[in-house]
N, CA, C and O of each residue as an XYZ file, in Angstrom:
580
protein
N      -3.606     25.337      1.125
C      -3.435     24.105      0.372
C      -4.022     22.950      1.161
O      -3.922     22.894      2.387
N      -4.808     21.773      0.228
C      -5.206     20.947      1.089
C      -4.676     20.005      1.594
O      -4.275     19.362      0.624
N      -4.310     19.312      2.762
C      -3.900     18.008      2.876
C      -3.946     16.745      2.448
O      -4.792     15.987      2.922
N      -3.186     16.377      1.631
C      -3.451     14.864      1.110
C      -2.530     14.325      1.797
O      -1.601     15.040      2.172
N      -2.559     12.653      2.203
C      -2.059     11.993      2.831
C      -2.198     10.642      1.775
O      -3.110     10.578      0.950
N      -1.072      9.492      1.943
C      -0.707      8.111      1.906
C      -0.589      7.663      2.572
O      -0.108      8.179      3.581
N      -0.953      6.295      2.521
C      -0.243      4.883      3.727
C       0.332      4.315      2.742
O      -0.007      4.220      1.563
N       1.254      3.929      3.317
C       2.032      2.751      2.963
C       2.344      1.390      3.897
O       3.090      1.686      4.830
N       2.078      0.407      3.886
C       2.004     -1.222      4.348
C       3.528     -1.448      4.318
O       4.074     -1.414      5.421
N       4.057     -1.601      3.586
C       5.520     -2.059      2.911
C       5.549     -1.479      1.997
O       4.668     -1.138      1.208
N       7.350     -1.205      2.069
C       7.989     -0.132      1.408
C       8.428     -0.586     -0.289
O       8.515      0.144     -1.276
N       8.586     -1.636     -0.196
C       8.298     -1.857     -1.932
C       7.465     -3.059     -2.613
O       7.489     -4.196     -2.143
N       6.774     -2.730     -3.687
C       6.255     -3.794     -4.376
C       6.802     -4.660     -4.933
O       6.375     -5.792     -4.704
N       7.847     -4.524     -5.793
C       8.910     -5.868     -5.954
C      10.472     -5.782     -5.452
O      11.463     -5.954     -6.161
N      10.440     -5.455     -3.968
C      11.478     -5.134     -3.330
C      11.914     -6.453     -2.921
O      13.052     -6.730     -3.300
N      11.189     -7.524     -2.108
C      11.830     -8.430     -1.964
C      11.508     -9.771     -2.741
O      11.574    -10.913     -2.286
N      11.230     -9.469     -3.717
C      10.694    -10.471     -4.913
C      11.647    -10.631     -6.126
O      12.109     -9.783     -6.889
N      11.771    -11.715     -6.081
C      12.249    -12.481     -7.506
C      11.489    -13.118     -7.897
O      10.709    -13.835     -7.271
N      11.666    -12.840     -9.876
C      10.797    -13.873    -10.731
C      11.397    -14.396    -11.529
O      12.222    -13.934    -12.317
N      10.952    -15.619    -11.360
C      12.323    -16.707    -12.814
C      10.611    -16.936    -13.168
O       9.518    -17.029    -12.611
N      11.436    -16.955    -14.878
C      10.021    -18.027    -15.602
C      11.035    -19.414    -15.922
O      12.215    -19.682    -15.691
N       9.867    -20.134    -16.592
C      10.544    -21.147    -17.233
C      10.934    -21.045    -18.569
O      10.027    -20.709    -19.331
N      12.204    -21.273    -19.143
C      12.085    -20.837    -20.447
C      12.313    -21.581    -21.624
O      12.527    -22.673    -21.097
N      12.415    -21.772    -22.765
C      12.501    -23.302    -23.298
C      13.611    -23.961    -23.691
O      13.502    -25.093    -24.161
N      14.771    -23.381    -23.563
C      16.085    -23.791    -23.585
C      15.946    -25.446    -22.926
O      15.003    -25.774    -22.206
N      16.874    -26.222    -23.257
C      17.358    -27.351    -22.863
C      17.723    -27.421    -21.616
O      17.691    -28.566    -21.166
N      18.275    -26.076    -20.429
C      18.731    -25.949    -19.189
C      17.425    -25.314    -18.059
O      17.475    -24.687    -17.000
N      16.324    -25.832    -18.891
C      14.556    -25.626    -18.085
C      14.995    -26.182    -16.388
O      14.213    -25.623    -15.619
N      15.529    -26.670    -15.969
C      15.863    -27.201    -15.035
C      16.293    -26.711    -13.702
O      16.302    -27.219    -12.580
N      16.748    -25.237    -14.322
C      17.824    -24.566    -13.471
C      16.907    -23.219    -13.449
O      17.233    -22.234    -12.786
N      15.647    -23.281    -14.298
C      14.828    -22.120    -13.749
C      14.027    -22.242    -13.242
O      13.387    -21.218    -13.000
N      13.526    -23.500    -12.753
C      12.549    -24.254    -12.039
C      12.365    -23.423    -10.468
O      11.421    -22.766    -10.029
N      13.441    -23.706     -9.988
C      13.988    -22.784     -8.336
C      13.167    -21.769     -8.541
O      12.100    -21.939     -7.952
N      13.240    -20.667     -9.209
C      12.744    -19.673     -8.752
C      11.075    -19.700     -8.740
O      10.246    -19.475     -7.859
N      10.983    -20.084    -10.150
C       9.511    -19.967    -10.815
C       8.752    -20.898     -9.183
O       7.809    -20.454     -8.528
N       9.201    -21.679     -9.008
C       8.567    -22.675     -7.597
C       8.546    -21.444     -6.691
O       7.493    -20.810     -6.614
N       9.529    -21.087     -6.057
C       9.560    -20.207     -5.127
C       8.206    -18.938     -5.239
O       7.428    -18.621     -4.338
N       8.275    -18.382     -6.686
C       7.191    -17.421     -6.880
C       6.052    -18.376     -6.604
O       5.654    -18.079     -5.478
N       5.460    -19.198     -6.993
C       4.093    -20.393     -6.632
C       3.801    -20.016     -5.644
O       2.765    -19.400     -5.394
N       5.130    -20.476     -4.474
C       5.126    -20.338     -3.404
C       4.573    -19.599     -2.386
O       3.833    -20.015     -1.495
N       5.254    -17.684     -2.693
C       5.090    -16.633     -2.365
C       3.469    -16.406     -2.756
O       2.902    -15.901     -1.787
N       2.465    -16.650     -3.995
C       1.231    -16.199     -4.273
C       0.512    -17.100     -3.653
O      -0.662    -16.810     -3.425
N       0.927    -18.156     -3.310
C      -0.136    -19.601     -2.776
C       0.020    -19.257     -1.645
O      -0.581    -20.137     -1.029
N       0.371    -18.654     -1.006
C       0.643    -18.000      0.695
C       0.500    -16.533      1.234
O       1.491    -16.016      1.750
N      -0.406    -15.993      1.166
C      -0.709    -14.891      1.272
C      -0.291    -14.385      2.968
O      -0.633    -15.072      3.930
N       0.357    -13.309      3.089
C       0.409    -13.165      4.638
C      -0.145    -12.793      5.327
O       0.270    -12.902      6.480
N      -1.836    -11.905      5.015
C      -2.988    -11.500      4.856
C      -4.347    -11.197      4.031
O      -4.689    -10.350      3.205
N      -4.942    -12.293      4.654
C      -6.392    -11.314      3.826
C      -7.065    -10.655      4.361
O      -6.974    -10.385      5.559
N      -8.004    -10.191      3.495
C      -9.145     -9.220      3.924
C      -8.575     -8.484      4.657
O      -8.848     -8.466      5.857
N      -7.559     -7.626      4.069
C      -6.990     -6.721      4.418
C      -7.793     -5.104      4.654
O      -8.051     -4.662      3.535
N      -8.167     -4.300      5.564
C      -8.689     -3.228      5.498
C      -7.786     -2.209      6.141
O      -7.049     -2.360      7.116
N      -8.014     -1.023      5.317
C      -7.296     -0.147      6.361
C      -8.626      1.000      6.548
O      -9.317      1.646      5.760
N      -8.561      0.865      7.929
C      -9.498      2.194      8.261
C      -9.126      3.331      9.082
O      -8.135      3.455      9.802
N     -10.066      4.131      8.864
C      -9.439      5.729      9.269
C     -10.706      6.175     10.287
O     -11.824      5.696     10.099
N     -10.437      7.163     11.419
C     -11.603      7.807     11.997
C     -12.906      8.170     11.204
O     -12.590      9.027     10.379
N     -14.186      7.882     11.117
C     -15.165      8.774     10.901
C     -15.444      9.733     10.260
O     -16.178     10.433     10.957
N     -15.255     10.236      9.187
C     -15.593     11.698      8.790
C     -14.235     12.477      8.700
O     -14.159     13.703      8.622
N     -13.027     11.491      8.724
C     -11.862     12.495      8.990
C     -11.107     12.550      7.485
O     -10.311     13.466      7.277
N     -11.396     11.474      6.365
C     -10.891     11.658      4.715
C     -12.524     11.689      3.910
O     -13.613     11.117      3.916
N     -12.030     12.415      3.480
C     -12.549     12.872      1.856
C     -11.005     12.249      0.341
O      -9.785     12.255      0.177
N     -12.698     11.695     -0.560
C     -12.131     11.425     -1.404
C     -10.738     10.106     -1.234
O      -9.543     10.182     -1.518
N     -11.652      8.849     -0.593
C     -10.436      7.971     -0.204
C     -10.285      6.932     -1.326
O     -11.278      6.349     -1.762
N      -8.736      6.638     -1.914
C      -8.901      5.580     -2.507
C      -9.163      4.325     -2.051
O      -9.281      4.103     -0.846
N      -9.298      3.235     -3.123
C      -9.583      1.761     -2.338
C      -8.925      1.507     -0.994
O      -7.732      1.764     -0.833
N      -9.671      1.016     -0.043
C      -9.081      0.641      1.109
C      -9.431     -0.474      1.608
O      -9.784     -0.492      2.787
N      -9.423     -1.449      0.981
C      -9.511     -2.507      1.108
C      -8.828     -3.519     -0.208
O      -8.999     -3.283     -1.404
N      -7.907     -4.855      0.445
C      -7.199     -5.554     -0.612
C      -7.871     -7.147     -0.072
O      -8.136     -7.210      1.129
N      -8.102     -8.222     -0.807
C      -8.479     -9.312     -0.728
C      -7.500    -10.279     -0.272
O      -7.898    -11.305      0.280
N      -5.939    -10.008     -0.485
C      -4.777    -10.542     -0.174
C      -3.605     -9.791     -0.131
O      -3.553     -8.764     -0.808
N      -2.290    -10.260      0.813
C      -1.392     -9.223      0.696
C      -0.135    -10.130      1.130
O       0.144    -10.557      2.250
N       0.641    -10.322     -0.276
C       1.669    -11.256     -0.162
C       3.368    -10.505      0.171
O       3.723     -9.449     -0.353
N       4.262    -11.338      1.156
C       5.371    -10.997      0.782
C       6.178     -9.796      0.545
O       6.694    -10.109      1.618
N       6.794     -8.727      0.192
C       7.236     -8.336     -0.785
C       6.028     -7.124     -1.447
O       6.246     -6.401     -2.420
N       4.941     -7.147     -0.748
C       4.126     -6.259     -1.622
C       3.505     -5.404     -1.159
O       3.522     -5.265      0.064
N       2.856     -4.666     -1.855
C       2.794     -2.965     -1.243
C       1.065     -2.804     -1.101
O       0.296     -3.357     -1.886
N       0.746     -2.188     -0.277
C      -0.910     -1.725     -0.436
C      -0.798      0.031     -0.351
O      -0.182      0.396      0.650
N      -1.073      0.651     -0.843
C      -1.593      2.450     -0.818
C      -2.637      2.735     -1.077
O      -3.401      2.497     -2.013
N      -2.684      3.468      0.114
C      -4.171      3.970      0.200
C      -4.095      5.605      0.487
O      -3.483      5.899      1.514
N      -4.554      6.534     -0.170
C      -4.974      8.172     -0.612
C      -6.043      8.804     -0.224
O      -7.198      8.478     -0.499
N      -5.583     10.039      0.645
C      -7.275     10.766      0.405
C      -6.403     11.908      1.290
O      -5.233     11.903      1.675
N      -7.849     13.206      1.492
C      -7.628     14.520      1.730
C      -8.284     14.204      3.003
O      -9.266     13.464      3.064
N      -7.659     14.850      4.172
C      -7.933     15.186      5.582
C      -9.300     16.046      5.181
O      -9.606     16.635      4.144
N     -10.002     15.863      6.465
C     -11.605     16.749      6.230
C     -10.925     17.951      7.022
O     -11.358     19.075      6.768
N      -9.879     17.821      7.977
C      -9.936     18.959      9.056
C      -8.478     19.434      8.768
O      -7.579     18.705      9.186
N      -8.198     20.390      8.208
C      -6.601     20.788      7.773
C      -6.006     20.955      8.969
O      -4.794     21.116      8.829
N      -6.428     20.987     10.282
C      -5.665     21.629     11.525
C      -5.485     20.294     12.089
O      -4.508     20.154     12.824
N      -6.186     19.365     11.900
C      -5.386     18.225     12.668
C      -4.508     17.951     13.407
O      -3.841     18.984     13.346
N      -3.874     17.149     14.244
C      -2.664     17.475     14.692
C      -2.318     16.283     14.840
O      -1.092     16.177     14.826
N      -3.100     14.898     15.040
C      -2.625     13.887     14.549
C      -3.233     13.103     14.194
O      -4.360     13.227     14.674
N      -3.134     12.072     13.414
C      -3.841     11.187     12.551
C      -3.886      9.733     12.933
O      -3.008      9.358     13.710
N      -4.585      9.038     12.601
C      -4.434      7.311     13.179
C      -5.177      6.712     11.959
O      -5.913      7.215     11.110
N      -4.777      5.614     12.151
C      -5.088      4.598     10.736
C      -4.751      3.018     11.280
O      -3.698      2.670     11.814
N      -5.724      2.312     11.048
C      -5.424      0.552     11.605
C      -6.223      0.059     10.337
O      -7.284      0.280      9.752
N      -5.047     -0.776     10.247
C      -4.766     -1.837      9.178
C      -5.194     -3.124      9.899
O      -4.521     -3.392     10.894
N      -6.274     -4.046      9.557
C      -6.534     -4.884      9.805
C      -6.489     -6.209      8.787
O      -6.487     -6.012      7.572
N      -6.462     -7.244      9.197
C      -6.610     -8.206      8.489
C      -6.726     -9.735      8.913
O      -6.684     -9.915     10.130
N      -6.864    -10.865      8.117
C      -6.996    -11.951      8.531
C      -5.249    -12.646      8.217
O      -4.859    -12.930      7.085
N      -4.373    -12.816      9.526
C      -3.303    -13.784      9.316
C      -4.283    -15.165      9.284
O      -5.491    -15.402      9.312
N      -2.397    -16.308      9.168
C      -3.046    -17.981      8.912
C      -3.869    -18.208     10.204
O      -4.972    -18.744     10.105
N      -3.349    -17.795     11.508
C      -4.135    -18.632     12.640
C      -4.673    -17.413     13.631
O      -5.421    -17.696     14.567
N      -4.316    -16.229     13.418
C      -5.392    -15.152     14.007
C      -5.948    -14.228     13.319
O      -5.621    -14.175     12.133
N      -6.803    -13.368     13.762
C      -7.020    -11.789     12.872
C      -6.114    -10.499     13.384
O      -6.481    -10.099     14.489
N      -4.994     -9.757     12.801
C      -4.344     -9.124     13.106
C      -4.785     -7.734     12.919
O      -5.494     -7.534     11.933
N      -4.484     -6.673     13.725
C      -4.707     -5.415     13.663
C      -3.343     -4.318     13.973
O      -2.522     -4.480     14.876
N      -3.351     -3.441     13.202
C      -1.862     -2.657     13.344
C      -2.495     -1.100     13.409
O      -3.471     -0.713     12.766
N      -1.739     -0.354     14.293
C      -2.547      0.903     14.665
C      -1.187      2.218     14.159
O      -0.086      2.470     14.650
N      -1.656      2.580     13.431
C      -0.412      4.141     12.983
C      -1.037      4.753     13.326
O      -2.255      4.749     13.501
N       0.282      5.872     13.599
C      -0.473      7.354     14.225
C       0.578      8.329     14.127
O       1.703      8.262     14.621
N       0.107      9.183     13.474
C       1.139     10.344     12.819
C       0.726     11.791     13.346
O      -0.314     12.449     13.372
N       1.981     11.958     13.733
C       1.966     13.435     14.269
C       1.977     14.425     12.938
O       2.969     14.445     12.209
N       1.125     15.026     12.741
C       0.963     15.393     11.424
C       1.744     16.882     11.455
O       1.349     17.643     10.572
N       2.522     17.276     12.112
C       3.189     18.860     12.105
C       4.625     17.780     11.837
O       5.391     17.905     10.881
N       4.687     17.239     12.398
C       6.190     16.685     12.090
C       6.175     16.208     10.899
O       7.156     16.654     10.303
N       5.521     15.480     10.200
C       5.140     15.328      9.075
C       5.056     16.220      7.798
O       5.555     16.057      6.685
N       4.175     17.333      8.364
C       4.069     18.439      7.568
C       5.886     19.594      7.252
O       6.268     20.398      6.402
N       6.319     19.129      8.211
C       7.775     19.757      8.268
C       8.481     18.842      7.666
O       8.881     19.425      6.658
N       8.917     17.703      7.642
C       9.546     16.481      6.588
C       9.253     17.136      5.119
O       9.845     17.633      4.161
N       8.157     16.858      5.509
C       7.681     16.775      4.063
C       8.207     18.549      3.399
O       9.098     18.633      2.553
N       7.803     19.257      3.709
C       8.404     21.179      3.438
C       9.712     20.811      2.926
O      10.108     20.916      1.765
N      10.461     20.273      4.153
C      11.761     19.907      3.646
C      12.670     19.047      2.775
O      13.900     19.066      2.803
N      11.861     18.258      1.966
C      11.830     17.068      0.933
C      11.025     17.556     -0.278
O      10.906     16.687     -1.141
N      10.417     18.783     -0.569
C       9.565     19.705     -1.525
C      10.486     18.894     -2.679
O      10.084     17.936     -3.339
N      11.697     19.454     -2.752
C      12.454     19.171     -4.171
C      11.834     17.348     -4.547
O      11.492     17.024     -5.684
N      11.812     16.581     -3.604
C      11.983     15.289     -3.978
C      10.164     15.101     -4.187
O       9.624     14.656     -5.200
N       9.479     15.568     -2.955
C       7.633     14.834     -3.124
C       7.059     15.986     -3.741
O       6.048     15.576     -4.310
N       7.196     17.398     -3.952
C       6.182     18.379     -4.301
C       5.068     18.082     -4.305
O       4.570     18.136     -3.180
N       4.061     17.616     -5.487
C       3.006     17.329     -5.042
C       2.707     16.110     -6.080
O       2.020     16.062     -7.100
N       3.659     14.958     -5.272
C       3.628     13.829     -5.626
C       2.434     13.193     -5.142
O       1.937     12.263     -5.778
N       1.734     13.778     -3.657
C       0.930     12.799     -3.071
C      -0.595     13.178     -3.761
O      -1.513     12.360     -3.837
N      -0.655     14.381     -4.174
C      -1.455     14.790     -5.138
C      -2.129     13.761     -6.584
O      -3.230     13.364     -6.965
N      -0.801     13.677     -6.994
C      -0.562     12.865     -7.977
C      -0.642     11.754     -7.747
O      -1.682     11.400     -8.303
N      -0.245     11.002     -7.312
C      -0.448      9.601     -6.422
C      -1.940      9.407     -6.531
O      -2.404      8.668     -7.399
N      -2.846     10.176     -5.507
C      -3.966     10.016     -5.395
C      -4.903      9.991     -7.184
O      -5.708      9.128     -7.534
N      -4.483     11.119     -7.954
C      -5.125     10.927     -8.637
C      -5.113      9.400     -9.978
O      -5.969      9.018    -10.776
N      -3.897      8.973     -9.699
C      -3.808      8.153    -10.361
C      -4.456      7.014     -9.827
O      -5.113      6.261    -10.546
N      -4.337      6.870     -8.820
C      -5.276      5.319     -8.013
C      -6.296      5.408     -8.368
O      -6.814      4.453     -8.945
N      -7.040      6.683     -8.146
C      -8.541      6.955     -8.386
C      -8.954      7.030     -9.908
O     -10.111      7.309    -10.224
N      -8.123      6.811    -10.694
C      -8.238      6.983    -12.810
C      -8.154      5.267    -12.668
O      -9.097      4.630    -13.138
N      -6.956      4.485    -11.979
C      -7.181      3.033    -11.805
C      -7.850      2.591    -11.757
O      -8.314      2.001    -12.733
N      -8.490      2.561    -10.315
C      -9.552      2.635     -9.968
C     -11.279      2.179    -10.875
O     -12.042      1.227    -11.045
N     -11.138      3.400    -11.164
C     -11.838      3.912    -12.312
C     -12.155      3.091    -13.275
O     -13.195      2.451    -13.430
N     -11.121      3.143    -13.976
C     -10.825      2.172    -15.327
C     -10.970      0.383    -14.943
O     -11.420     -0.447    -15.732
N     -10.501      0.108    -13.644
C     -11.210     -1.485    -13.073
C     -12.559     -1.797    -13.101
O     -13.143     -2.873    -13.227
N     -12.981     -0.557    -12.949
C     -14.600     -0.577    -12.500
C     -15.361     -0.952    -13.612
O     -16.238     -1.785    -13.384
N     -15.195     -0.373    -15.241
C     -15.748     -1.006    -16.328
C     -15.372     -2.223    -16.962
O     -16.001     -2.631    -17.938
């Protein structure tokens, strides 16, 4: 079976997010707070030009890996198949532009420990990451026209 792998940045997309709209009731006043706060959160990005890169020749079939901004509260995933199934460990740096430097973050996964998590979580991921991938890449896809 082949190896597919995910990154994940942050663990949820609207995990630490609230959204008020404004709505047209007479008490518009009292939904103001939030709807400001969301302004807030998109007018402030905590990175751009976000990239995540991988060794050389080491994924096949990668989804987008690169985001233009990355606010708050929000998630980036990125998919693809190991070239070398025997691997033994993996690395991945996430780069990007913060407000007053350029930041870089370095993962590195022991991929047998990984591969054993994961055996043992079958009932819950089976071949979610499978799936995962193919859906980014139909996204993807469908952005492109």
């Amino acid at each position: 079976m082949e190896k597919w792998r995910s990154g994940r940045v942050q663990p949820s997309l609207w995990g630490s997010t609230t959204f008020g709209g404004v709505s047209e009731n007479p008490s518009t006043l009292l939904s103001v707070p939030p709807a400001l706060g969301f302004y807030e959160e998109v007018a402030n990005p905590l990175l751009t030009a976000v990239e995540v890169e991988y060794p050389e020749n080491a994924i096949l079939d990668l989804t987008r890996n690169t985001y233009q901004h990355f606010y708050d509260g929000s998630e980036i995933v990125v998919a693809g198949r190991l070239v070398d199934e025997d691997m033994n460990n993996f690395k991945a740096d996430v780069k990007g532009h913060g407000a007053l430097t350029d930041l870089t973050f370095t993962e590195e996964v022991d991929l047998k420990e990984m591969e054993k998590a994961l055996q043992e979580q079958d009932y819950i991921f089976g071949s979610y990451i499978e799936r995962l991938w193919a859906y980014l890449t139909i996204e993807q896809l469908l952005d492109k026209r």
